[in-house]
N, C-alpha and C positions, 0 to 999 in steps of 0.2 A: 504494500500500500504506500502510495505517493503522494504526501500534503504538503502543501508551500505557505508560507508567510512569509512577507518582503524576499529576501533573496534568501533563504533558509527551506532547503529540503530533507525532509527526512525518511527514510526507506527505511521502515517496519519488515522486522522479519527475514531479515536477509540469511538467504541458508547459507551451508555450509557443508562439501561433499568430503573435506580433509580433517574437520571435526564436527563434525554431527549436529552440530545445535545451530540456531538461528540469534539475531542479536539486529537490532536499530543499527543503521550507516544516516551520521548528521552531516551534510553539504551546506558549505557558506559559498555562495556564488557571490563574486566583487559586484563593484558599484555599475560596470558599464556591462555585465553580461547580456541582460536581454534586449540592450538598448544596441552594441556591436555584435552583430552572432556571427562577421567575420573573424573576429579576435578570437586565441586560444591562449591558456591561462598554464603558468605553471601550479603544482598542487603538492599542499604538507599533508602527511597522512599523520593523525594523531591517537593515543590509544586515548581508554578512560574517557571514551567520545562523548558519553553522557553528562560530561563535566566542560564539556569544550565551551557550549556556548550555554549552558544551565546548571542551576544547580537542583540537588536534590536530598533524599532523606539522608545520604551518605557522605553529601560534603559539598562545596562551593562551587562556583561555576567559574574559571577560567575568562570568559568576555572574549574570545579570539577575536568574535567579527567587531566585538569593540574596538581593542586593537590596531585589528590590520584596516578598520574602514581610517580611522582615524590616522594611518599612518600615509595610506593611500590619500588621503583628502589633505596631508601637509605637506605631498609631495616625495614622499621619503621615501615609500617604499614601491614596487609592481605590483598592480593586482593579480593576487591567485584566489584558485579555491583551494580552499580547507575541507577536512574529510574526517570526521570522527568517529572512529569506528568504538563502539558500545565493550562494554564487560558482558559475559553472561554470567549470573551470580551463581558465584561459589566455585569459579572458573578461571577466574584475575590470575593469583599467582600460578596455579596450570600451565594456563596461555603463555603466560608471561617468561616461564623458567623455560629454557636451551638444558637439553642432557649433557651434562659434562660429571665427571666421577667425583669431584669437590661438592656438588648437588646434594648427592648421596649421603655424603656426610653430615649433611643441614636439614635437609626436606625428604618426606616421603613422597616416593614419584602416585605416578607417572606427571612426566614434562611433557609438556602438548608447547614447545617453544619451535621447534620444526614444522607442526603441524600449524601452528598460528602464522609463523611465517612464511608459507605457503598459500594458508588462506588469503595471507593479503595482496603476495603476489599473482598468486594463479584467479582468484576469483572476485576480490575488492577488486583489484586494479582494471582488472579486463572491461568490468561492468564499469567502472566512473570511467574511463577512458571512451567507452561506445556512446555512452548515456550525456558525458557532458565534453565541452570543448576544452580539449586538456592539450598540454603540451610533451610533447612524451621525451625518455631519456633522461638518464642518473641526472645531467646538468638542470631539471627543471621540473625534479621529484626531491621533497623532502621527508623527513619524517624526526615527529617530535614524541618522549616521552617523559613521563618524571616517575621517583620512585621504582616500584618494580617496571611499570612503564617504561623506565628512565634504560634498565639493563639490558629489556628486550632490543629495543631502539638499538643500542649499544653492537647485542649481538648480530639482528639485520644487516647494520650498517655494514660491521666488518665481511659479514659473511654476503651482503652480496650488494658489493659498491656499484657493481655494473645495472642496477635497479634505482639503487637511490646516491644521489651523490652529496647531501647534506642531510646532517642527522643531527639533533639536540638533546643530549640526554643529560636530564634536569634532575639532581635528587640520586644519583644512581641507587639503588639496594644492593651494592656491590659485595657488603660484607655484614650480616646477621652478630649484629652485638644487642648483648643483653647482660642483666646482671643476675647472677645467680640466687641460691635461696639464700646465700653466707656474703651477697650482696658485692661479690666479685665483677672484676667485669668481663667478659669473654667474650673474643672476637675470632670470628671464622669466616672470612675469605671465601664468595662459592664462585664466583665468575671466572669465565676463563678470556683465560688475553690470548690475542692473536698476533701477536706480538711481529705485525705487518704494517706497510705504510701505503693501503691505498689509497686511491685520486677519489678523496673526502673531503669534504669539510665539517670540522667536528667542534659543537659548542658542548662544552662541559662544567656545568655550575654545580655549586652544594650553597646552603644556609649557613649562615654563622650559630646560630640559637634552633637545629633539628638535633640537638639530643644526640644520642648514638649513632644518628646520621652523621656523622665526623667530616669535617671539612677536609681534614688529613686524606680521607681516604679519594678526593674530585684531588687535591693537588699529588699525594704520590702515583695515580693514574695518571695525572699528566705528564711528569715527569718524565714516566714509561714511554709513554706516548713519543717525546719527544728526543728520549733515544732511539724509539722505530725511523725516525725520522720528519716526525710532522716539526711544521715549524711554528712556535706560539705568533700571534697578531695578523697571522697568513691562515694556513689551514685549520690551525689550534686557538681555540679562544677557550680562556678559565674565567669563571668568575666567580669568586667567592664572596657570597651578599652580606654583609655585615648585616645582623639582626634576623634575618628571616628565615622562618618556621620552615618543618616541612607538611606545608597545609599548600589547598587549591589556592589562596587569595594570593601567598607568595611567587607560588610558579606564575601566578597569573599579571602580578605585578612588576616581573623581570622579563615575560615573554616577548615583548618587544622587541630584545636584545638579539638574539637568534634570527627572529623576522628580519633585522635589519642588515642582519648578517649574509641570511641566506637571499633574500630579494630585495632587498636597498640599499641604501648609501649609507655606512655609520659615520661620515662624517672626519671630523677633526677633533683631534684629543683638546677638551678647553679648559678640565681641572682635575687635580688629583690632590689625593687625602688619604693618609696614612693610618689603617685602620689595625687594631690588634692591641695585645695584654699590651698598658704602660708599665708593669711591673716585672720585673726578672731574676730569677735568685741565680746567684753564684752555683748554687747546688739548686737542682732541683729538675722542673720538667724543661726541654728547650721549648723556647714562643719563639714566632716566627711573625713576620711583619705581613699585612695586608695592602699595597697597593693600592688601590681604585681608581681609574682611570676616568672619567664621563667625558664624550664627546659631545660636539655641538649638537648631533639628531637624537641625544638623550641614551645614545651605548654605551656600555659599560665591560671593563674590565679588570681583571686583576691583573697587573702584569709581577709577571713571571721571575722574571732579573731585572736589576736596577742597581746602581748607582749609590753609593748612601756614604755620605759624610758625615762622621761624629762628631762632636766637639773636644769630646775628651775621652780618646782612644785608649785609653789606659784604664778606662773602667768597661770599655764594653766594645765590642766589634762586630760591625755586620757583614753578612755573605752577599753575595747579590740574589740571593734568592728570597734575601730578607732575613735569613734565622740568624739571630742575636746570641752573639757568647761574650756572657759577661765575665768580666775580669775579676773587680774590684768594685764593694760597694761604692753607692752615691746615686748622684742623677746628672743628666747627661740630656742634646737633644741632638734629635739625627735629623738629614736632611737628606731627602730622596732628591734627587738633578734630573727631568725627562726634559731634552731640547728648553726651552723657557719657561716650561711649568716646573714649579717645585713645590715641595711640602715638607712640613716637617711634625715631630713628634716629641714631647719630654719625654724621658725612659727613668724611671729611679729602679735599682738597682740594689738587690738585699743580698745579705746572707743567702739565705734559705726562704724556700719553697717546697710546697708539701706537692710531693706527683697526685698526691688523691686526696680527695678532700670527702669526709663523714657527710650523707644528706642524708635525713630523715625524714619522711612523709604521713604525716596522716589525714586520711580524705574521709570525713563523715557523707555518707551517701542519704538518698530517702529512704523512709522503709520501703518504700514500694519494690526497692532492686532489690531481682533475686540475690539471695545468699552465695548461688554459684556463678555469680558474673564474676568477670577478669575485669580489674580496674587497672587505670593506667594513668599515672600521673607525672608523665619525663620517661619514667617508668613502669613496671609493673608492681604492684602493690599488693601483699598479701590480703587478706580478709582475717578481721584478730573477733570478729562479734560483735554484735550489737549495733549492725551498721556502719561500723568504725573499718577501716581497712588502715594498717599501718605498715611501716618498713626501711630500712636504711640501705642506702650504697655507698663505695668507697670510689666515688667519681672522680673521673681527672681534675685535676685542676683547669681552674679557668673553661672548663666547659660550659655551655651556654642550651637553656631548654627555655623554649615556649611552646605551649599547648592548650588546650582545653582537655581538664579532664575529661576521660571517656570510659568506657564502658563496651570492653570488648573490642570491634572494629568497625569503625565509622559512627558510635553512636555515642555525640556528644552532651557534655553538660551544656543546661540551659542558664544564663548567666544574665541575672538582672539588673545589674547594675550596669549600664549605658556605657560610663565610663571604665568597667572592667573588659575589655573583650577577650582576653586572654591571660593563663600566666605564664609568670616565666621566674626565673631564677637563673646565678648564675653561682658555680663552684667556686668559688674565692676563699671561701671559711668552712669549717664546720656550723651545719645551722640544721634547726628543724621549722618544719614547714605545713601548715595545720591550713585545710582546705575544706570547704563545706559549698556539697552537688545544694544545690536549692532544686532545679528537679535535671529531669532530660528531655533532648530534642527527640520529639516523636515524628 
């Protein structure tokens, strides 16, 4: 079934002969389609479709055709169409995981990541290609995902560049960290590198403040990346968002970035800001500097290597990657050099720094939640009775969580205060942290 509103198609029901089930394909046709029907349009194929241009019981709506109408209407960017291909529930991470034997060690199969990648080559594509004015070839196919989204994208990309030749993978779930019952933290690695350099262009971001979602683990991928041979500011873009969740509103407030990258003009670098810990122990965890780059079309980057001038080298020195080894206590300020922008940053400088820092949680729920839900607060939260769920971890330092508590997956607290819309906290001390659900989003 095929209904339209403004330039927004949606096709209910789309089967599926490489995995069984059917699912919604959402189309955003540009501004000039029905108006030129000579014109053909390059096209992003995006997962978690039902989030592209709406939101729903499960989470935010992304705004694509917000976005790219608004980006096309200031000139910035070509029009394409966007393609959002749906979840079928209780099928996401399925779809989502590629079989590789580090899989095994994380997740109970079966991985439908070959069969999903199939689907979208042999049967999405064929059908939006017949149905709408598409421009065909790697050079004028993209594809966007975040989270486990984020890996599949990831995997596609590498495994068949001669399909799509720009890929955005936003948030990756590269690596399954959680804290144990003894509040450890445990990190397992399942994706597998292809440790190849093809004719891609690859945007790869993480949040400053996603929790376990570690920024660590978008810049040691890059890194990798760019001993394959990609080259950062050319085929390789990072960006690491100072502040931002791993929620729809965030992906949806950086996607510009990628848009610009893969179909517009980013412009000229116009300022940079040095984001990251001001604090450094002699001893303790290594910080590393953030970059940020904003162009005049509103792009954004982290760049990679730079330049940094200390004041007082004898208490502390930086790499061009940015990571700080300090010397000797005190404080100090650096100065990053890009061509005539600069930035700088105070750095004070301690003794000692704790690698993990004690957090403590407790989330009074309503009665109404069952006794056997999974709450999630940064974390996962035991259940101690009485509606009480308590627990501690021994977080890194300087790690950074915002969230909404939740309740299992996708089903968040409902938050009355106007001016709360979310929390957050960051590792700096030992603290406890005492949370009360008022109800949940039904």
């Amino acid at each position: 079934m095929v209904s339209m509103s403004s330039r927004m198609v949606e096709i209910a029901d789309f089967p599926s002969v490489n995995l069984g089930n059917t699912r919604s394909l959402y189309v955003y046709l540009p501004p000039s389609y029905h108006e030129n029907t000579e014109k053909h349009y390059a096209v992003l194929y995006m997962h978690d479709g039902q989030h592209v241009f709406s939101a729903d019981e499960r989470g935010g709506s992304w705004d694509m055709h917000v976005t790219a109408d608004r980006l096309v209407s200031e000139g910035r960017m070509q029009e394409i169409i966007i393609v959002g291909i749906a979840t079928v529930p209780h099928q996401r991470l399925n779809e989502y995981f590629h079989d590789n034997p580090r899989m095994h060690e994380v997740f109970d199969p079966p991985f439908a990541g070959e069969r999903y990648e199939l689907f979208i080559i042999e049967e999405v594509m064929p059908y939006i290609n017949q149905n709408f004015r598409t421009l065909r070839g790697p050079q004028h196919t993209a594809m966007m995902g975040s989270s486990a989204g984020g890996i599949v994208t990831y995997n596609i990309g590498f495994r068949r560049p001669d399909v799509f030749g720009s890929i955005a993978v936003m948030s990756p779930y590269f690596v399954k960290a959680h804290f144990d019952a003894q509040g450890e933290l445990k990190e397992h690695p399942f994706y597998e590198r292809y440790g190849t350099h093809p004719d891609l262009k690859l945007w790869l971001d993480m949040g400053g403040a996603e929790g376990v979602f570690m920024e660590k683990y978008a810049r040691e991928e890059a890194e990798r990346l760019i001993q394959d041979g990609f080259v950062p500011g050319e085929d390789l873009m990072l960006f690491l968002d100072p502040g931002a969740a791993h929620s729809q509103s965030d992906w949806a407030g950086r996607a510009q970035a990628p848009l610009l990258y893969f179909f517009g003009d980013i412009g000229e670098p116009a300022s940079i800001r040095l984001h990251g810990d001001g604090v450094v122990g002699v001893n303790g965890p290594v910080k590393q500097l953030n970059p940020v780059i904003t162009y005049d079309s509103g792009f954004v980057q982290t760049l990679m290597n730079g330049t940094y001038h200390v004041e007082e080298p004898e208490l502390l020195t930086l790499q061009p990657d940015g990571t700080m080894r300090p010397r000797s206590s005190g404080s100090t300020r650096v100065t990053l050099q890009m061509g005539s922008l600069s930035a700088d940053k105070e750095i004070t400088i301690v003794e000692q720094l704790p690698e993990l820092v004690k957090i403590t949680i407790q989330v009074k729920v309503p009665p109404s939640t069952p006794a056997s839900s999974t709450i999630y607060a940064g974390f996962e939260i035991p259940y101690c009775g009485d509606d009480i769920y308590r627990g501690s971890a021994m977080v890194p330092h300087g790690l950074s969580f915002t969230f909404k508590v939740s309740r299992g997956f996708g089903l968040h607290e409902k938050i009355g205060d106007p001016e709360v819309k979310r929390r957050s906290f960051t590792a700096s001390s030992e603290m406890e942290l005492f949370y009360e659900v008022e109800d949940w989003d039904t």
